[in-house]
N, C-alpha and C positions, 0 to 999 in steps of 0.2 A: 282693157285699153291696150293698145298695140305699143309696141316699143317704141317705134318714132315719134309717136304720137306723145308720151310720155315727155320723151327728150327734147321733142320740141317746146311743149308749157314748160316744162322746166326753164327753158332759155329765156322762152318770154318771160318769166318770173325773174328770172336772173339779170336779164336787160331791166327792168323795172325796180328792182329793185337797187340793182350797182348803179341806179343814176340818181333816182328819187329820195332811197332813203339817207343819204348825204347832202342832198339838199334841205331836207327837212330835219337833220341835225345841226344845220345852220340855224336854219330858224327858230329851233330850239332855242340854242344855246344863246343866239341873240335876241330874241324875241321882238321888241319895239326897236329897239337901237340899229336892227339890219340897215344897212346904208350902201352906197353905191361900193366902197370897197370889201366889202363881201359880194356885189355881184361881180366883180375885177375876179377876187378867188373861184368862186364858182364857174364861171366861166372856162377856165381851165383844168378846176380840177374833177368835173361831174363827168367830162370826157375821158379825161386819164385815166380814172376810175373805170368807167364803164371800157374801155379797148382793153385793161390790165384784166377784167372779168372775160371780154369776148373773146380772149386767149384762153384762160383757162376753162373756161366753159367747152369751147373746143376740143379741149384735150378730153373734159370727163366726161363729155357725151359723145367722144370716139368722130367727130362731123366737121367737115371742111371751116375754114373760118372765114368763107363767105356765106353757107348756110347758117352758120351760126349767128353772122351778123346781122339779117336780116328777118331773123328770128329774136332778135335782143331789142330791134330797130321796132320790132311790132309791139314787143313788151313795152315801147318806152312810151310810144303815142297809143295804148290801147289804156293803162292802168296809169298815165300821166296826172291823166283827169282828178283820179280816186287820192293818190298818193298825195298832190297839190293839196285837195282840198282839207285832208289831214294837216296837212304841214302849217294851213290857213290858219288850222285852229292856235296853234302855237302862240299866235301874234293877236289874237281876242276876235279874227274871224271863222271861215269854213262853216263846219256845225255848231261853234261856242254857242254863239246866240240865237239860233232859228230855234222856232217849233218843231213838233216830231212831221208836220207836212211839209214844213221848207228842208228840212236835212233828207228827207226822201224826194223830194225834187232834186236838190242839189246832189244827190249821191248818184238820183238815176241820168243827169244830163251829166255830171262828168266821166260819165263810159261814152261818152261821143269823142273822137280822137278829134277833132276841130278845138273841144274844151282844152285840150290838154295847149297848143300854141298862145290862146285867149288867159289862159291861167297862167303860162309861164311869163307871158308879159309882167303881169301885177306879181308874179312870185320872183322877178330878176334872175329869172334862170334864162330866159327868151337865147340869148347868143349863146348858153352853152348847149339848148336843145337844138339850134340850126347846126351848132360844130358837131356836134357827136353823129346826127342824122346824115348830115355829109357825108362825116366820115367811115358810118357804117355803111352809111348806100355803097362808100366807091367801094370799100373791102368787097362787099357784095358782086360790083359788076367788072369790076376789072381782073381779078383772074377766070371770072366765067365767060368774058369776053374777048379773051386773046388781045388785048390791047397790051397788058403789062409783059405777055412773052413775045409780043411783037418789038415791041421797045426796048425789050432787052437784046433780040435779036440785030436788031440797028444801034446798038451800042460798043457791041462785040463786034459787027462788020467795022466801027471807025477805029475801033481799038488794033484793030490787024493791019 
């Protein structure tokens, strides 16, 4: 396998992982009693989390931190699915209760990234997966679009 190639599944690994498995430590640790102020925390903090990752992930695979971003942003809607439905189980759903043909349904349709919005509804992550994807897409198009050095250039002309 090629070296970028390497460092890019890493990233996506690391995107999915610095957002998921913090959310499925909630759910752990609260299991029935999760309530609307845990999705108030999560919302906040599955983001935080995951930009504190898109920096250093940056640095240890040597790559801009817009290709990083949008390499972290693939991990989150590609293994969202898989991760959720882990976290599911936590709470007496996911695979707890299926047969071994509904937990293979259910494991093959959460690799659909569409599962992973549909899931995070019912998991009250829903507003932290819109802030973080946001937030990753702009990382992503704004220094690759000269809009962020153009702005700065028209901040510096009123500054003078």
């Amino acid at each position: 396998m090629r070296k970028s190639s390497l460092a890019t599944w890493r990233l996506v690994c690391l995107g999915a992982l610095s957002f998921w498995i913090p959310d499925a430590l909630v759910h752990l640790l609260r299991g029935n009693s999760f309530d609307s102020h845990d999705i108030r925390i999560i919302t906040f903090v599955l983001p935080l989390i995951l930009f504190i990752a898109c920096v250093a992930g940056a640095k240890l695979v040597h790559m801009t931190i817009g290709a990083t971003a949008i390499r972290m942003l693939g991990g989150i809607w590609l293994f969202g699915g898989f991760l959720m439905t882990v976290s599911f189980t936590f709470s007496g759903g996911g695979i707890a209760n299926l047969g071994v043909l509904g937990s293979i349904l259910l494991i093959a349709f959460s690799w659909v990234p569409i599962y992973t919005g549909m899931a995070a509804t019912y998991d009250g992550s829903l507003f932290a997966l819109l802030l973080a994807s946001a937030g990753l897409f702009l990382v992503w198009i704004l220094p690759s679009s000269g809009l962020a050095l153009s702005l700065m250039k028209i901040k510096h002309r009123n500054d003078s």
